[in-house]
C-alpha positions as CSV (number, residue, x, y, z in Angstrom):
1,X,0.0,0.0,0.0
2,X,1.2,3.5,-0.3
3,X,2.2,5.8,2.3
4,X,0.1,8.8,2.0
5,X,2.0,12.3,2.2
6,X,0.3,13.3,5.7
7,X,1.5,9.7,7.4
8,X,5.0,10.5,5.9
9,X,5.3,14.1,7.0
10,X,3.7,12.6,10.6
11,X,6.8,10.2,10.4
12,X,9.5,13.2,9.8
13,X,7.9,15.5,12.3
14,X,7.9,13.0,14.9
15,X,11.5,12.5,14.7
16,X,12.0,16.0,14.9
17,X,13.5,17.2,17.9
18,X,12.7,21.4,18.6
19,X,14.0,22.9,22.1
20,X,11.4,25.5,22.8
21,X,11.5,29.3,24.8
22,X,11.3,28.3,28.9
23,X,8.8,30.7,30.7
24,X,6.8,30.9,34.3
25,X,3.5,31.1,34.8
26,X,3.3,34.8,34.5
27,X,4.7,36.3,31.3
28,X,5.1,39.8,30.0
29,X,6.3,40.5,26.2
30,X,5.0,40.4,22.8
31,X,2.6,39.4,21.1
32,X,3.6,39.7,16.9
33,X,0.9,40.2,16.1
34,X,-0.2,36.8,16.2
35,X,-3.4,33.8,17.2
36,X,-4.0,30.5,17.2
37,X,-7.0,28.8,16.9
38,X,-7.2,24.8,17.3
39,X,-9.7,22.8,15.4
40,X,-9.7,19.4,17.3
41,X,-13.2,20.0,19.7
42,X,-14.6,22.5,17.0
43,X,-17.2,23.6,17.3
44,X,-15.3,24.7,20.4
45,X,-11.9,25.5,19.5
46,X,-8.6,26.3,21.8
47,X,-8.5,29.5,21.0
48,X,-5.6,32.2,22.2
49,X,-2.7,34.6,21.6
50,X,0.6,33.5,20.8
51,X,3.3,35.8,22.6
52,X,6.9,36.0,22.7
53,X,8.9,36.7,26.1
54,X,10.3,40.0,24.9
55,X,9.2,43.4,24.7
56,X,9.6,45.4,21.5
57,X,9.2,44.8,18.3
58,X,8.3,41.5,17.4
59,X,6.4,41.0,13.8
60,X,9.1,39.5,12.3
61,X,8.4,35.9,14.4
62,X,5.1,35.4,12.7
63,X,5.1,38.0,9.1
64,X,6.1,35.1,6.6
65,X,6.1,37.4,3.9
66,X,9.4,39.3,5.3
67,X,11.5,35.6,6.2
68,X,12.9,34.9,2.5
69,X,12.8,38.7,1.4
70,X,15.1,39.2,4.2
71,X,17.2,35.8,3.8
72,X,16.0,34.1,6.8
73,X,17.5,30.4,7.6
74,X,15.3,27.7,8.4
75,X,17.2,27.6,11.8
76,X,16.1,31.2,12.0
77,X,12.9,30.8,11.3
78,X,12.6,27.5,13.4
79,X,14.1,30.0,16.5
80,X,11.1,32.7,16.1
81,X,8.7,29.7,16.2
82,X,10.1,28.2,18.9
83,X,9.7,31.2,21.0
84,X,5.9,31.4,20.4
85,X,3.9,31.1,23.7
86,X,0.6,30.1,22.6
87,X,-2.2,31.0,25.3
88,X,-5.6,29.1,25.1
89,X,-8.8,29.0,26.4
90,X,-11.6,26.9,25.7
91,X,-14.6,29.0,22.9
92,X,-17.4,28.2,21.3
93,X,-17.0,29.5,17.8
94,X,-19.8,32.1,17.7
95,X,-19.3,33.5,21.0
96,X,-17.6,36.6,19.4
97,X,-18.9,39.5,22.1
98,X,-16.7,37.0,25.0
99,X,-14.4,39.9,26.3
100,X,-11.3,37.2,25.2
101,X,-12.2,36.4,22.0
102,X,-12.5,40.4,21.7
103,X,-9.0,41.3,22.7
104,X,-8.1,38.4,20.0
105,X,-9.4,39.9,17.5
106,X,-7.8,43.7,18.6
107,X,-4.3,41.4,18.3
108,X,-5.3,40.1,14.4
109,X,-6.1,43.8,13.0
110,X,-3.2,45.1,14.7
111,X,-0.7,47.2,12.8
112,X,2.2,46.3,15.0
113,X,3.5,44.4,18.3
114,X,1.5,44.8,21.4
115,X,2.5,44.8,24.7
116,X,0.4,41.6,26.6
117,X,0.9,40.4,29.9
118,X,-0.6,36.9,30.8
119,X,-1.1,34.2,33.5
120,X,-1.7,30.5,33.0
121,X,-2.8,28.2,35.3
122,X,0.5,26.1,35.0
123,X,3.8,27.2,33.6
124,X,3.1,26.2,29.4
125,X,5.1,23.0,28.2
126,X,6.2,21.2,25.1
127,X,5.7,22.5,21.2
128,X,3.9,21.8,18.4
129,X,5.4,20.7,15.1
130,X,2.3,18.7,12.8
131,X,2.6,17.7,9.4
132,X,0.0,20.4,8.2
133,X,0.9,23.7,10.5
134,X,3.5,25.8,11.3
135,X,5.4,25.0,14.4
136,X,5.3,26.9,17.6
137,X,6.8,26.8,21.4
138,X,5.3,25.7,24.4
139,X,1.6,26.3,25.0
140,X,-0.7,26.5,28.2
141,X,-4.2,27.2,29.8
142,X,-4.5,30.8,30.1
143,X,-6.6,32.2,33.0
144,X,-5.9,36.4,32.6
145,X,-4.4,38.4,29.8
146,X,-4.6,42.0,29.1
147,X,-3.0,44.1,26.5
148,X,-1.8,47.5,25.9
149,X,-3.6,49.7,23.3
150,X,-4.0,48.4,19.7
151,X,-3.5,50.8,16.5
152,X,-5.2,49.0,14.1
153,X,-4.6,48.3,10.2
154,X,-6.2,51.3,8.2
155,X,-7.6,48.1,5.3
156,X,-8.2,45.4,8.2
157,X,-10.2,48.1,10.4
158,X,-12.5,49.2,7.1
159,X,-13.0,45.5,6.7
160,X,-13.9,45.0,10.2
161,X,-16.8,47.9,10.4
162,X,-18.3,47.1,7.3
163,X,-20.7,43.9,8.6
164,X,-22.6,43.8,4.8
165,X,-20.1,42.8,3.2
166,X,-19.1,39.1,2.5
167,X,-15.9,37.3,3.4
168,X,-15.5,36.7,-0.6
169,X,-15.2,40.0,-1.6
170,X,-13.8,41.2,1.6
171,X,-10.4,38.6,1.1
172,X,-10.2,39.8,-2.8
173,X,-10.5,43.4,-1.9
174,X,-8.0,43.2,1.1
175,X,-5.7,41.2,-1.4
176,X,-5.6,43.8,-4.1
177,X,-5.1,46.7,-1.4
178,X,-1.4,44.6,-0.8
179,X,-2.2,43.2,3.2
180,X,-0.1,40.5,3.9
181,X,-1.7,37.1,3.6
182,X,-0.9,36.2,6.8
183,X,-2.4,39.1,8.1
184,X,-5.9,38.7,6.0
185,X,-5.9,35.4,7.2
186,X,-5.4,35.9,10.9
187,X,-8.3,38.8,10.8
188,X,-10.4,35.6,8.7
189,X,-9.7,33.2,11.6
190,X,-10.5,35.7,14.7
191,X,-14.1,36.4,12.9
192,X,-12.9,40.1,11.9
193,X,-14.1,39.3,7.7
194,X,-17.8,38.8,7.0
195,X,-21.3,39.5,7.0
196,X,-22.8,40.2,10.5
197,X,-24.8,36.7,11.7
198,X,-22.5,34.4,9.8
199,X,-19.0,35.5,11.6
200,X,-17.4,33.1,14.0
201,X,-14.4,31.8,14.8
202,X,-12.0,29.7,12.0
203,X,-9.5,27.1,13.0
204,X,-6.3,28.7,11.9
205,X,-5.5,25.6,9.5
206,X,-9.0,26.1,7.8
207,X,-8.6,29.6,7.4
208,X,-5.3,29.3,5.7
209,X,-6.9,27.2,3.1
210,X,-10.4,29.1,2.9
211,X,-8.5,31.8,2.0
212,X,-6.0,30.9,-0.5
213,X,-9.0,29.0,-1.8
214,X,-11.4,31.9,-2.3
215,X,-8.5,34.1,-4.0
216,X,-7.7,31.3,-6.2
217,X,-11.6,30.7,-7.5
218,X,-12.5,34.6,-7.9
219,X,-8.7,35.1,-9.6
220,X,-9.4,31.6,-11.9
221,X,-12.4,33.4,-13.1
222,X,-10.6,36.2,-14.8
223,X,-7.9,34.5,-16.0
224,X,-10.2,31.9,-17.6
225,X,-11.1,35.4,-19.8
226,X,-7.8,36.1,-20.8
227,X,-5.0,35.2,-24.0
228,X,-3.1,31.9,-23.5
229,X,0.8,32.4,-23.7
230,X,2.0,31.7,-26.8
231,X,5.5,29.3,-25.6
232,X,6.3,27.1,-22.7
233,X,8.0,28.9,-19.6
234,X,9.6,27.7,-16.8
235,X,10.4,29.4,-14.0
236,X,12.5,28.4,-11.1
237,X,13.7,29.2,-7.0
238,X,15.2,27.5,-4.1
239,X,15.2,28.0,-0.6
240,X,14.9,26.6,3.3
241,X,16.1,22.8,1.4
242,X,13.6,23.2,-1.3
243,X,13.7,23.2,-5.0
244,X,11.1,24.3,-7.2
245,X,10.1,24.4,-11.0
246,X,6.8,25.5,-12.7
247,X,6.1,25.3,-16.2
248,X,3.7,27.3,-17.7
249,X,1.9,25.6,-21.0
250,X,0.4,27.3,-24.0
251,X,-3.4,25.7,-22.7
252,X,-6.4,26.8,-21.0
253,X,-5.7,26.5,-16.9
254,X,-4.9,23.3,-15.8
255,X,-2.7,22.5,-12.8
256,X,-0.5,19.9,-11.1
257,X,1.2,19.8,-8.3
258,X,4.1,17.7,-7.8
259,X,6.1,16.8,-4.8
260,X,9.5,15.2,-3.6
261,X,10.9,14.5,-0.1
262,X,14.7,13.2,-0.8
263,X,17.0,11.1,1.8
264,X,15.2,13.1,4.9
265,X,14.6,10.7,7.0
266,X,16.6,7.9,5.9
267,X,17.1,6.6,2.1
268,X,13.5,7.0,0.9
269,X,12.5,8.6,-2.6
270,X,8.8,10.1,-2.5
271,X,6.7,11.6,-4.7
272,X,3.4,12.8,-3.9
273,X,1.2,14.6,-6.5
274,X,-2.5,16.1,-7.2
275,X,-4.0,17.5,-10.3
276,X,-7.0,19.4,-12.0
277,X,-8.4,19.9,-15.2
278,X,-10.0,22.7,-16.5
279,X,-13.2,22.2,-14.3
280,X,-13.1,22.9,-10.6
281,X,-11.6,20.2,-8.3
282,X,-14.6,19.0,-6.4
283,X,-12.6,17.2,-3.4
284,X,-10.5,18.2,-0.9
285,X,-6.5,17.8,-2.0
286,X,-4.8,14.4,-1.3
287,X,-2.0,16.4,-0.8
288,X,-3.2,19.3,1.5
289,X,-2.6,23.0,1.8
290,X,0.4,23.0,-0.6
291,X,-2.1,22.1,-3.3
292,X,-4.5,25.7,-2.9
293,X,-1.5,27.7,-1.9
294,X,0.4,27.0,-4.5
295,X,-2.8,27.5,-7.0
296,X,-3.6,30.9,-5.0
297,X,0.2,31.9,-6.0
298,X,0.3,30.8,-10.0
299,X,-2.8,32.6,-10.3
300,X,-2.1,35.5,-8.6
301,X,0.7,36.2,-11.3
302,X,-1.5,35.4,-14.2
303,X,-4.3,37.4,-13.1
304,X,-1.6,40.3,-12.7
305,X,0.1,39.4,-16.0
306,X,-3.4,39.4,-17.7
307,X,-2.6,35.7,-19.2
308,X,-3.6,32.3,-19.2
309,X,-2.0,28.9,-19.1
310,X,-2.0,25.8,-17.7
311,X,1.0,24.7,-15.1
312,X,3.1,21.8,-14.1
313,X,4.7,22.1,-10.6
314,X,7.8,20.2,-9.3
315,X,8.7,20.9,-5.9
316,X,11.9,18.9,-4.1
317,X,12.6,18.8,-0.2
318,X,16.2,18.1,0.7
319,X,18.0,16.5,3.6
320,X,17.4,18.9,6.4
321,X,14.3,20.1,5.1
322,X,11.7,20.8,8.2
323,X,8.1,21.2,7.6
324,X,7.4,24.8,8.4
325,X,3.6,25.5,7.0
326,X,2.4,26.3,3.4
327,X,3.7,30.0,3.7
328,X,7.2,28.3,2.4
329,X,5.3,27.1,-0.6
330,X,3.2,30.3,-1.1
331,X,6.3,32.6,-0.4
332,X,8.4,30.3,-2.8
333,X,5.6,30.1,-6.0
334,X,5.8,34.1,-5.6
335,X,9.8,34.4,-5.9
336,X,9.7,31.9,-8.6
337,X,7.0,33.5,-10.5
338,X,8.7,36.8,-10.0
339,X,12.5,35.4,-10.8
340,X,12.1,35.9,-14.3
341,X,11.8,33.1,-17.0
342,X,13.2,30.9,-19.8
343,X,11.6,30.0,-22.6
344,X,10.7,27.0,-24.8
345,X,9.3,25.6,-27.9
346,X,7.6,22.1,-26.4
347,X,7.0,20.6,-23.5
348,X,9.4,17.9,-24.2
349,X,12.3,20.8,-23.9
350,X,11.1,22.2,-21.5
351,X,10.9,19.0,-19.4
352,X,14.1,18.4,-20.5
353,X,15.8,21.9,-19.4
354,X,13.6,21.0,-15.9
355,X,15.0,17.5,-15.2
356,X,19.1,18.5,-15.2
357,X,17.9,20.6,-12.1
358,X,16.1,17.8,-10.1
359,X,17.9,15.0,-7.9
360,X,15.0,12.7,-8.8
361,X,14.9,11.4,-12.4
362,X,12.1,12.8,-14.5
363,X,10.6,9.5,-15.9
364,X,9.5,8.9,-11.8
365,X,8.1,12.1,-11.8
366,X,5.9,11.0,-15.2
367,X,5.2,7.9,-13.4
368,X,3.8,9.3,-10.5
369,X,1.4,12.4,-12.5
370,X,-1.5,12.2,-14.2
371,X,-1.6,15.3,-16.4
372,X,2.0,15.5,-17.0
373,X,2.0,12.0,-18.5
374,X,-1.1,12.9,-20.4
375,X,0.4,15.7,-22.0
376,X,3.5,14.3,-22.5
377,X,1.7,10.8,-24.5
378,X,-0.7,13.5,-26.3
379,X,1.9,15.1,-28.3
380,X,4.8,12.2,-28.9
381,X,4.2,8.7,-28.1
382,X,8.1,8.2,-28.2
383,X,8.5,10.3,-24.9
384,X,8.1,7.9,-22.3
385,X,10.7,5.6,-23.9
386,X,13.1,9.0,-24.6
387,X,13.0,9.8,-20.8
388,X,13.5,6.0,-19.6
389,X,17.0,5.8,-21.5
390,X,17.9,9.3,-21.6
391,X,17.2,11.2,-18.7
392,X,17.8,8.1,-15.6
């Protein structure tokens, strides 16, 4: 039987060893801004702050849009996680006027750090690293917190107020005034975005996908409307132990997502994939977030480039790679897409150009896809037998 990619990354995340921030029962500091909201007893959710046990200035520890702009290590980024205090308390989802979930959501439209003091009822343990969430320090029951005053977000705020207007148009609108994802998403998961009667809290994993998803379906539309490129493109980037290549095709939209974890834990060669065709993908991604942020990203540039075209998406992990979240794969689609490109006249050069860059050999890859292969077998039926000799 195959493994499936969420019992592999289970596997690597359990041998992962993180030394997390120490702290007392009382702590003073930070807070990035940043939340947390749990999903395992929705439709109560662990809901809380996540603080850092320093005062100042501390965005940087949860602002994934600033970690590779600013060439951030993985052992960096690992370090600002690890010194995440997350505070919880136990919330029903629509209990929104609870004084708690209030000062929550005054942390999520925040322009800045705020000052926070809390108490727990026992001095917060252990850390979270899961195979589908970025990782954070020790957490704990939290039985007071306060916080100094909150400047928020001029965009965030506007979004806030206005109560008629739905979650749809208020991510799309909030996207094309430039906030940060991660900040869009946070005020999504707090109940801050929304019609008034249908706000509540989001599990934070939920809301990471619900929103890439709803950018990706409004952006899809338009691009649908627009010329298809005229030659093949691929376009590359590396970072945090990653590797990744998309290729854009002269075709209506059509998508797949391809992925490799290489040597990390021991001597194993994976490849997990997904696709879609030019109709909307009706079920929920075998292979998670990566597949709707990743999507979000492609389309994002098309939309902005006023093009369409389908793409092919090869993404490697390396030994030492850590899972950190989907921002590394949303924050590495946009540097790719934004690197620059070279171009080709087939798919079959293209391909080609693609596999001298990848540690795996490309006929796997072709093996593993669906749309790939089809594409490949649609235009020379020679291909398959061209890769197996030449390319191993």
């Amino acid at each position: 039987m195959k493994e499936t990619k969420n019992a592999y990354l289970k596997k690597l995340t359990d041998k992962i060893q993180m030394k997390s921030v120490k702290v007392g029962k009382d702590l003073e500091g930070s807070t990035p801004p940043s939340v947390f909201i749990g999903r395992w007893s929705y439709p109560k959710v662990f809901a809380g702050p996540m603080m850092v046990p320093e005062l100042g200035d501390t965005s940087i520890m949860d602002t994934p849009e600033q970690w590779i702009n600013e060439n951030k290590s993985q052992e960096d980024i690992i370090k600002y996680r690890m010194n995440l205090v997350r505070g919880k308390q136990l919330m029903k989802v629509d209990d929104l006027e609870n004084p708690f979930v209030e000062k929550l959501q005054d942390i999520s439209l925040a322009s800045t750090s705020i000052d926070s003091e809390a108490s727990f009822q026992r001095r917060p343990q252990g850390s979270l690293l899961t195979e589908d969430s970025a990782p954070h320090g020790p957490s704990g029951l939290i039985e007071k917190f306060d916080i100094d005053a909150v400047k928020w977000d001029r965009q965030l705020e506007k979004t806030f107020y206005d109560t008629d207007l739905k979650a749809t148009d208020a991510v799309i609108n909030l996207h094309e005034k430039e906030v940060p994802f991660s900040a869009m998403q946070k005020a999504f998961s707090v109940g801050a975005i929304g019609t008034k009667g249908r706000r509540k809290l989001v599990p934070t994993r939920w809301s990471i996908t619900a929103c890439d998803t709803t950018l990706a379906n409004i952006l899809l539309k338009r691009v649908r409307q627009y010329p298809i490129i005229d030659t093949h493109r691929v376009y590359e980037f590396s970072s945090l132990n990653n590797y990744y290549a998309v290729i854009l095709l002269p075709t209506e939209w059509q998508y797949e997502w391809m992925e490799a974890f290489i040597k990390i834990i021991g001597k194993e060669e994976l490849i997990f994939s997904d696709y879609e065709t030019n109709t909307n993908k009706k079920e929920y991604s075998s292979v998670g977030g990566c597949f709707y942020t990743c999507k979000m990203g492609l389309l994002d540039y098309l939309s902005k480039k006023k093009e369409q075209a389908g793409a092919i998406v090869l993404r490697e992990a390396y030994p030492g790679y850590v899972p950190l979240g989907v921002f590394n794969v949303r924050e590495n689609i946009k540097y790719a897409m934004n690197n620059g490109y070279k171009e080709f006249e087939s798919l079959k050069t293209a391909v080609n150009y693609v596999s001298s860059n990848l540690k795996i050999p490309i006929h796997k890859y072709i093996k593993q896809s669906d749309l790939l292969e089809e594409l490949l077998h649609h235009k020379q039926t020679t291909l398959d037998i061209y890769f197996k000799k030449g390319l191993q």
